[in-house]
C-alpha positions in Angstrom: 110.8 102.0 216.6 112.9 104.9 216.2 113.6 107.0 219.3 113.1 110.7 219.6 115.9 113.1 221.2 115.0 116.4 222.7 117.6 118.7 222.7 117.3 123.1 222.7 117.1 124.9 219.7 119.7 126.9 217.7 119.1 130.1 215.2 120.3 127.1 212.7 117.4 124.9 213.7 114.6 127.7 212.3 113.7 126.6 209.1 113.5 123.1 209.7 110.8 124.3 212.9 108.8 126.2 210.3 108.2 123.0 208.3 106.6 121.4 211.5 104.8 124.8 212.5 103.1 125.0 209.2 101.0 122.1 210.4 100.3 123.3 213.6 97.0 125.3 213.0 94.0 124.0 213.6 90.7 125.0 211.3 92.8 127.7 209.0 93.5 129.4 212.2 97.2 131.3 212.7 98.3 130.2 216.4 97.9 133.4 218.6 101.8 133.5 218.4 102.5 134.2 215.0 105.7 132.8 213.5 107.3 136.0 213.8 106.8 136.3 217.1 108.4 132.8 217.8 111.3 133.3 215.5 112.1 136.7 217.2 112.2 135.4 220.3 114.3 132.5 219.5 117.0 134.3 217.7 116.6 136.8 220.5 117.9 133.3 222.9 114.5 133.6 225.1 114.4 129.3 225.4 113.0 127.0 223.0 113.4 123.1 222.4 113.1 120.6 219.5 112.5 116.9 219.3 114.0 115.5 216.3 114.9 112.1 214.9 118.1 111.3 212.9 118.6 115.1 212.2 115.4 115.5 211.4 112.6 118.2 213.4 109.8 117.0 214.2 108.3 118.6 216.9 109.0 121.9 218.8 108.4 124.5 221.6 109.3 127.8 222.3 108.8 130.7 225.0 108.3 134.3 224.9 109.6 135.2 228.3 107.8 138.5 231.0 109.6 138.6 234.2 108.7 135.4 236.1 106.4 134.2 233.7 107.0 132.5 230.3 104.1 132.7 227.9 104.7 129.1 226.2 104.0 129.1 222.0 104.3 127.1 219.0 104.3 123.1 220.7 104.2 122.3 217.5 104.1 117.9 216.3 104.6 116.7 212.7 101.5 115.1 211.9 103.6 111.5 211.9 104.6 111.6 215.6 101.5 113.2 217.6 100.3 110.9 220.6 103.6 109.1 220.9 104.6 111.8 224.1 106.9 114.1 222.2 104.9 117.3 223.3 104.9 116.5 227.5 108.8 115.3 226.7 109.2 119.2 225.2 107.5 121.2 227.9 109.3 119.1 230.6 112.8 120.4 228.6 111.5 123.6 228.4 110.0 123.8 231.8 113.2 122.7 233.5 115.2 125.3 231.6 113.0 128.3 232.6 112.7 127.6 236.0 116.7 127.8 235.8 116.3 131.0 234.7 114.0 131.7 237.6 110.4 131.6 235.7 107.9 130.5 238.5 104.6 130.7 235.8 104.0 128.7 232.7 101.1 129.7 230.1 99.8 129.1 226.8 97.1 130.5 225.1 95.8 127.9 222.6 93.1 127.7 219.7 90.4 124.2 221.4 91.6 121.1 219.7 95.3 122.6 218.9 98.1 120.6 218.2 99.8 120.2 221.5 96.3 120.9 224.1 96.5 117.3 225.4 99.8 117.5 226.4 99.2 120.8 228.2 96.6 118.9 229.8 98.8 116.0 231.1 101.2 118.3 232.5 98.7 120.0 235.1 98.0 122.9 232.7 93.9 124.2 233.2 91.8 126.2 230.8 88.5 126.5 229.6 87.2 125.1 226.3 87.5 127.4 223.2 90.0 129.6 223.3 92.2 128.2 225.6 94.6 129.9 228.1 96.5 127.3 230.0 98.0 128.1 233.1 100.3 127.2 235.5 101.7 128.0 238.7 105.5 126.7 239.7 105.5 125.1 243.0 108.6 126.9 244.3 109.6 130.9 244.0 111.8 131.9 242.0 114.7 132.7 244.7 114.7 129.4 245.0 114.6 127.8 241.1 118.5 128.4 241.2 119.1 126.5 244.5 117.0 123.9 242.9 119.2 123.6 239.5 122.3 124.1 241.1 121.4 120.5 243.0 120.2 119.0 240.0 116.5 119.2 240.8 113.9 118.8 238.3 110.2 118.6 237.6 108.7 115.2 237.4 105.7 114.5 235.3 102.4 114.2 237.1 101.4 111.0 235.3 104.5 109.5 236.1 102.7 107.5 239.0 99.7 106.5 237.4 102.4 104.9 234.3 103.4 103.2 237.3 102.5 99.1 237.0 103.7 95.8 239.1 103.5 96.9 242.4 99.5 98.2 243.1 99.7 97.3 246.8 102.9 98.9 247.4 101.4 102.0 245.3 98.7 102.4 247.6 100.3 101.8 250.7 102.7 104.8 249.2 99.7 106.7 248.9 98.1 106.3 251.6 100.7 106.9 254.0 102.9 109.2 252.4 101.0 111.4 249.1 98.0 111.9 250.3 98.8 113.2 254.3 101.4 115.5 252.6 98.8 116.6 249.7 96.5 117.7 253.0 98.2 118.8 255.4 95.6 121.2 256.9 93.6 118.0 257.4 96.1 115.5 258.6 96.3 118.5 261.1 93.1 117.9 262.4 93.1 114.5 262.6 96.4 115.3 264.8 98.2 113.2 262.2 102.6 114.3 262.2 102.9 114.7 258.4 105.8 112.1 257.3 109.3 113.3 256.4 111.4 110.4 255.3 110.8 107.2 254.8 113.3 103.9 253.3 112.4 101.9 250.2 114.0 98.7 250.4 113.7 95.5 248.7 115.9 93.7 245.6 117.6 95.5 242.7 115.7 96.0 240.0 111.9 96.7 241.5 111.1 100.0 241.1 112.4 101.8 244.2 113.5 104.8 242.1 110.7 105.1 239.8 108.2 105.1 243.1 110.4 107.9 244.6 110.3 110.2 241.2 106.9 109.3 240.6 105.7 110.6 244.5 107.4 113.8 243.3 105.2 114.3 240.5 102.2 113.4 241.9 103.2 115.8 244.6 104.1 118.4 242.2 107.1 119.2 244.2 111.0 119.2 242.5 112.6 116.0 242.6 116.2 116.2 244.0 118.6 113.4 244.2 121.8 113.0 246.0 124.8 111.2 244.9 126.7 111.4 247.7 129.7 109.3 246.0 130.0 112.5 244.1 130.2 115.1 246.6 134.0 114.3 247.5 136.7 111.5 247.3 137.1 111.2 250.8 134.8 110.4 253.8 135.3 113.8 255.1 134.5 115.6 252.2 131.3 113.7 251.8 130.0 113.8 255.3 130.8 118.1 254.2 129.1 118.1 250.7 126.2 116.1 252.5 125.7 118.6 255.0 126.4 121.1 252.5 123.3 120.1 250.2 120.5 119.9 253.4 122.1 122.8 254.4 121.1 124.4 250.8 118.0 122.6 250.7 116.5 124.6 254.1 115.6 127.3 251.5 113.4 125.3 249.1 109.8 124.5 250.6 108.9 121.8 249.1 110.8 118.8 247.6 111.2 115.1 247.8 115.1 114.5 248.0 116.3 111.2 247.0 119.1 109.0 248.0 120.1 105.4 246.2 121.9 102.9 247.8 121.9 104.5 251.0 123.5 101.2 252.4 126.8 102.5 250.9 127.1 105.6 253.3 125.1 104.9 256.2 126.0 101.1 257.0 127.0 99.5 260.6 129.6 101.8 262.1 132.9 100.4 262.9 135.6 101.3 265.0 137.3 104.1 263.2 136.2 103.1 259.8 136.1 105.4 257.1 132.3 105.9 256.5 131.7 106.3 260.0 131.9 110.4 259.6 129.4 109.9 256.7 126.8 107.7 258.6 127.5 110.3 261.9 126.4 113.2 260.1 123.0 112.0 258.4 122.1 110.8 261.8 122.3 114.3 262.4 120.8 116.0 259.5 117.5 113.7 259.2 115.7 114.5 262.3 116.4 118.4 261.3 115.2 117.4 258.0 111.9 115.5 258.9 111.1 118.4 261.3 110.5 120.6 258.4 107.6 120.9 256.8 106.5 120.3 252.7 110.0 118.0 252.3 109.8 114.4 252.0 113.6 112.2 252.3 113.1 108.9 250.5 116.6 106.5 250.5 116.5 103.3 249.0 118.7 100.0 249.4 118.7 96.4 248.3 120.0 95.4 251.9 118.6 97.0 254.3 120.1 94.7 257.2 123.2 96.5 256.1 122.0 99.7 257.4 123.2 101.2 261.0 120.5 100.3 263.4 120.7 104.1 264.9 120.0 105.1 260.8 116.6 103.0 261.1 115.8 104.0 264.9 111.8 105.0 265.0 112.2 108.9 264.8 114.1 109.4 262.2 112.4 107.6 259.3 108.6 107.2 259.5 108.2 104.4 257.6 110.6 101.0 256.3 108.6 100.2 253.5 109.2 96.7 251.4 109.4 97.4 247.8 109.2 93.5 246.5 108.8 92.2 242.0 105.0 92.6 241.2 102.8 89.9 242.2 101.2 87.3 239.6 98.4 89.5 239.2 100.8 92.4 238.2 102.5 90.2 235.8 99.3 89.2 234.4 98.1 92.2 233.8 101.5 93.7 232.4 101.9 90.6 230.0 98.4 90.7 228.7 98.8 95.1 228.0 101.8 93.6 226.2 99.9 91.3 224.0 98.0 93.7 223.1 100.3 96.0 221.4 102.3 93.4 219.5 100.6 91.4 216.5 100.2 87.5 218.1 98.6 84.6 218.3 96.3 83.8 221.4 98.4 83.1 224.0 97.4 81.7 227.4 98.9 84.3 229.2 98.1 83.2 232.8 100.5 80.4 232.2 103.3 82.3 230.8 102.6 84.5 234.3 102.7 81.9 236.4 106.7 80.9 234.4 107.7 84.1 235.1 107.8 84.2 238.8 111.0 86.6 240.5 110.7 88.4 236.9 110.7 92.5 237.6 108.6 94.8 235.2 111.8 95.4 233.5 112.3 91.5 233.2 109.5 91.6 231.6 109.7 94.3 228.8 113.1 92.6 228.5 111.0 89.6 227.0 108.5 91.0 225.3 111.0 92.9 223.3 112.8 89.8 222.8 109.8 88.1 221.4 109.0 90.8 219.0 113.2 91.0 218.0 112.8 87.4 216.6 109.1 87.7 215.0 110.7 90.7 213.3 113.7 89.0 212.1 111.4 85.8 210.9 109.5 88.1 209.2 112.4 89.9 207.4 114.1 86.5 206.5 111.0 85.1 205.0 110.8 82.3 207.1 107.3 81.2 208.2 106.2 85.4 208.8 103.4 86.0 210.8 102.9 86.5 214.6 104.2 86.3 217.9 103.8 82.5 219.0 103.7 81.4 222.0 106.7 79.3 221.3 108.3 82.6 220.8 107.8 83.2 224.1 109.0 80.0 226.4 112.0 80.0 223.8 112.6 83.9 225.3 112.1 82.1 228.9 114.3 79.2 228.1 117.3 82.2 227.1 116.5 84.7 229.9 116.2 84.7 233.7 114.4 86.2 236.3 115.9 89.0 238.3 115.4 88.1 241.6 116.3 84.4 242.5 114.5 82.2 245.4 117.3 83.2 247.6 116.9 86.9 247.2 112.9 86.4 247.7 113.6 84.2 251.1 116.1 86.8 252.2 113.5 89.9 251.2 110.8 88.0 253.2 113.0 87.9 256.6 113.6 91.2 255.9 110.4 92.2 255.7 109.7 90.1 259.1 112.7 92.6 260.6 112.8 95.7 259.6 109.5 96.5 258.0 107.6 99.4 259.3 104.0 99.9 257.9 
C-alpha cells in the first residue's frame, strides 16, 4: 500500500487543501471554521499540517492560535483515506509544533459525526455529543514546552500501548508496577507505596524495549524524551557534561519519562582509568537525584545487561530490572492469526506455523507475513496459479528467513533473568 507523509503546510499548498476541505462537511453543514478563517490564518503562518501521497493532499489540519491555546480546525480526510490513521498522525504533527511554540491547550469545536471526531477522540480529546467542543489540556506549562523541544521531547499517542502485542505479561507487569502507581500517586501514598523513578529494560535486540518505553509515555500522558548520549560530545568528558547538562535541564519539566538505549555503552564495568569511566561516574550521580523527584520516570534499556556496572544496578537507584524477552507462543498465535485475517488466504493451521516460529520477535513476524503477501502478489501479477496466500507460502518464507533471537541468546536471556532480574 502506498504510504502517507505528513509534512507542514505552505501558502503553496492552499488550493490543493481546499479540494480535501470541500469534503469535510457533514449533513450540508459549513465547519464552524469557515475556509476563510483557515486560509487567513495559514497565510498569516499560525501552524498547519498536510498528509499527502506522491504530491498529492489528502488530508489536512490547521490552527487558529489565542495566547496558550490553539483552537484546532479543518482536520480534514479525502473520502479515500479516512480510518487508515492519517487524522491522529496530523494532530500529533501539529500538536508537537504548537507546544514548541509554547501552546499548553488544544480545542476543536466540531459538528457530531464530522470528519476527523474519532481521531480527536483517540488522542484524549472530550466533548459532548452534538455540537462538539473537544478539549484538551497539555500536561506541562508552557515555560516549560521549549525546554521540552529543545531536548527533543515529544507527545506520544495514548493508544500507543494498547497497539502494543507479543509481550501481555511483560505489559502488565509494566503496568502494574510502574503506570498505574505513577497514574495515582495520591493513593500509592496511602498505601505508603515510594512511587518508582527509573527502572532498566533488558532483554535481546529486537523485543520491543523502546516501543514499551514510548508507549508508558503515552499512556502516562507525559512528554517522551530520549537521550542519545553518543551525541552529546565526542569525548568522554564532554558526554559525562552534556549528560549532566540535559538532567540538569530536565529539573524544570514535571512530568516526563526520559529514555536511554543501549545504556550498556556508557555505563558498563568501570576500569582503571578507562575512558567511559567519567560517563558511568556521573549517572551514578544524577539517578538517585533523579528518582527523588517526583512525576519523572528514567527507563534505559540494553541487550546485555551483565555488561552493566554493578554500582549502576545497586537496589536504590533503579527500582526495577525488568526482562523484556520475544512474545510467547500464545502471542505469536494470536499475532499470526490477526495477520490472517487481513490478507486474502487459504485456511491455514496457524498453531503449527506458531509453534515453527519459535525466537521469532513481532517484527520477525510482520517480516513474514509481508513476505508471504510480496510473493502472492507477484503470482498474482505474473498469472501464475493467482489466488491466495497458501500455507506453502508460508514454510517457503520460514525456510528463507530466521528468527531473531537464537537458542543461545534465549539460554543466555534466561541466566540473565536468574541474575539480575528485579520484579
Amino acid at each position: 500500500m502506498v504510504k502517507w507523509t505528513v509534512r507542514e503546510m505552505v501558502n503553496a499548498d492552499l488550493d490543493g487543501a481546499l479540494r480535501v476541505w470541500s469534503e469535510s462537511g457533514v449533513n450540508q453543514l459549513e465547519p464552524v471554521f469557515t475556509v476563510a478563517d483557515v486560509a487567513h490564518a495559514v497565510s498569516h503562518g499560525d501552524p498547519a499540517y498536510i498528509a499527502e501521497v506522491s504530491g498529492e493532499i489528502v488530508g489536512t489540519v490547521c490552527s487558529v492560535l489565542d495566547e496558550h491555546r490553539a483552537w484546532i480546525c479543518r482536520l480534514a480526510i479525502a473520502t479515500q483515506w479516512r480510518g487508515q490513521g492519517i487524522g491522529s498522525a496530523l494532530l500529533m504533527a501539529i500538536e508537537q509544533r504548537l507546544t514548541a511554540a509554547g501552546v499548553t491547550r488544544f480545542t476543536a469545536l466540531l459538528h457530531d459525526n464530522e470528519v476527523g471526531d474519532v481521531a480527536f477522540a483517540n488522542q484524549h480529546y472530550i466533548g459532548p455529543s452534538t455540537l462538539r467542543l473537544f478539549d484538551r489540556q497539555q500536561s506541562y506549562e508552557a515555560n516549560v514546552a521549549q525546554t521540552l523541544h529543545d531536548l527533543g521531547g515529544r507527545v506520544i499517542a495514548p493508544n500507543a500501548w494498547t497497539r502494543l502485542s507479543g509481550g501481555e505479561v511483560t505489559k502488565s507487569l509494566i503496568e502494574r508496577v510502574l503506570v498505574l502507581p505513577l497514574s495515582n500517586p495520591r493513593l500509592a501514598e496511602q498505601h505508603g507505596l515510594r512511587l518508582p523513578g527509573a527502572a532498566i529494560l533488558f532483554g535481546p535486540p529486537g523485543t520491543g524495549k523502546t516501543s514499551l518505553a514510548r508507549a508508558v509515555a503515552g499512556r502516562l500522558g507525559w512528554p517522551f524524551v530520549e537521550v542519545f548520549p553518543a551525541q552529546l560530545g565526542v569525548t568522554a568528558s564532554e558526554i559525562a557534561t552534556g549528560i549532566r547538562d540535559t538532567f540538569n535541564a530536565l529539573r524544570s519539566v514535571d512530568h516526563a519519562v526520559v529514555f536511554i538505549d543501549e545504556v550498556d555503552e556508557v555505563a558498563s564495568h568501570r576500569r582503571e582509568a578507562s575512558a567511559g569511566q567519567a560517563i558511568t561516574n556521573e549517572l551514578l550521580k544524577i539517578i538517585p537525584e533523579f528518582v527523588n523527584s517526583s512525576g519523572r520516570l528514567l527507563i534505559c534499556a540494553t541487550n546485555n545487561v551483565s555488561r552493566l556496572d554493578a554500582a549502576f544496578l545497586r537496589t536504590g537507584r533503579f527500582d526495577y530490572i525488568i526482562p523484556v524477552g520475544p512474545p510467547d507462543l500464545e502471542a505469536r498465535v494470536e499475532a499470526l492469526s490477526a495477520a490472517v485475517e487481513r490478507i486474502f488466504c487459504d485456511p491455514l493451521d496457524v498453531d503449527e506455523l506458531a509453534r515453527m516460529t519459535e525466537g521469532y520477535t513481532m517484527a520477525d513476524i510482520d517480516h513474514l507475513v509481508r513476505t508471504v503477501s510480496q510473493a502472492a502478489f507477484e503470482r498474482d501479477l505474473r498469472g501464475e496459479l493467482p489466488g491466495a496466500v497458501t500455507e506453502k507460502d508460508f514454510h517457503d518464507a520460514l525456510a528463507n528467513t530466521r528468527a531473531s533471537v537464537s537458542t543461545e541468546d534465549t539460554a543466555a536471556f534466561e541466566h540473565d533473568i536468574k541474575s539480575y532480574a528485579r520484579i
